[in-house]
N, C-alpha and C positions, 0 to 999 in steps of 0.2 A: 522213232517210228510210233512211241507208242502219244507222244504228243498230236502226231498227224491223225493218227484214228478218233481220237479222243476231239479234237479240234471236225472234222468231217463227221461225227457225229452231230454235232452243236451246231455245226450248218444246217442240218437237214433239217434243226427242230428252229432254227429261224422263221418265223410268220411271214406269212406271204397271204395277201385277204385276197379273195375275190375279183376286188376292183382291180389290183393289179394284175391278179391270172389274167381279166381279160386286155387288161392294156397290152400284156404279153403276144397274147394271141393276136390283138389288130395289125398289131407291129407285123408279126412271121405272116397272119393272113394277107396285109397288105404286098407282102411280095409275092405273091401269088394271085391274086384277084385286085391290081391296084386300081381298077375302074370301081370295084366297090368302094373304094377309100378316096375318090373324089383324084385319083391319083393316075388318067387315064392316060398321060405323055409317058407314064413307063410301061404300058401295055405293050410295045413294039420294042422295046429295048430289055427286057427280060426275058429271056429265052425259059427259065425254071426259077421258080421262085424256093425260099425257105421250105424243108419237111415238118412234117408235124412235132419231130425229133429236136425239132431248131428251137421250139417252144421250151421242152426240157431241158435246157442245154442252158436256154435263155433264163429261166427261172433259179435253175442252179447258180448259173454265174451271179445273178443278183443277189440270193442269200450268201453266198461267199464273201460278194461285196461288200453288205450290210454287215455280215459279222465282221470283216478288215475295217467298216468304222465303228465298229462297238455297237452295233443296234442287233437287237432283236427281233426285228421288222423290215421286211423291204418297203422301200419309198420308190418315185415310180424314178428316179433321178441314180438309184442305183441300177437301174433297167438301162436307161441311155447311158451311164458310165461302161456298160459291159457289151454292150449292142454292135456295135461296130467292130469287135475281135470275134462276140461269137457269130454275126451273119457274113459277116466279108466275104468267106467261102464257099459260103451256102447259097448263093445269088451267082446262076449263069445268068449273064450278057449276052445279048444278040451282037450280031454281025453291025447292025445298024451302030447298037451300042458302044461298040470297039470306032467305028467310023467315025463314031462323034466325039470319042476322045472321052466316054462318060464313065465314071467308075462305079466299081460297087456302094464306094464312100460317101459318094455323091448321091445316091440313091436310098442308101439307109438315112444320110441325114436328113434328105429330104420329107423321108415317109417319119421320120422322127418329130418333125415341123409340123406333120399335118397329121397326123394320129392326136387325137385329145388326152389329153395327160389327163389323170383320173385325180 
């Protein structure tokens, strides 16, 4: 236990700049306003997109990442390593969505292809 605390510590103090806060943010903003993100085919096939909450989540999971490869810093490559376990959930599908057979998977990777890597 007392390994776990001590290791969740040194997470939290993992560096995360700026540029990737906001890579963070397009990514969770994209599932929610994907006509801002140039991303207007899933405006009908998204019923709810990511919560603000999805960003914290997403930021965490990255520094955790970063520390399992030994770095002190997130890269934005530890962001799409984690991206796809923490939004899969977090993305309701329309009606439309399920008809066309389209996943959530399919939708992060996509917004993952067209968000600019910082």
């Amino acid at each position: 236990p007392e390994d776990i605390i001590k290791a969740r510590k040194i997470v939290k103090e993992v560096y995360l700049s700026e540029k990737i806060e906001n890579y963070i943010l397009d990514i969770v903003f994209a599932t929610r306003f994907p006509e801002q993100y140039k991303l207007e085919k899933f405006k009908p096939l998204i019923e709810y997109g990511a919560s603000p909450r999805a960003s914290i989540n997403l930021a965490s999971a990255a520094k955790a990442y970063a520390f399992i490869k030994r770095r002190g810093f997130v890269i934005p490559e530890d962001v799409r390593a984690v991206c796809h376990d923490v939004l899969r959930h977090r993305i309701g599908l329309s009606y439309e969505a399920e008809a066309e057979n389209i996943t959530t998977e399919e939708i992060i990777s996509e917004i993952l292809n067209t968000i600019e890597v910082p």
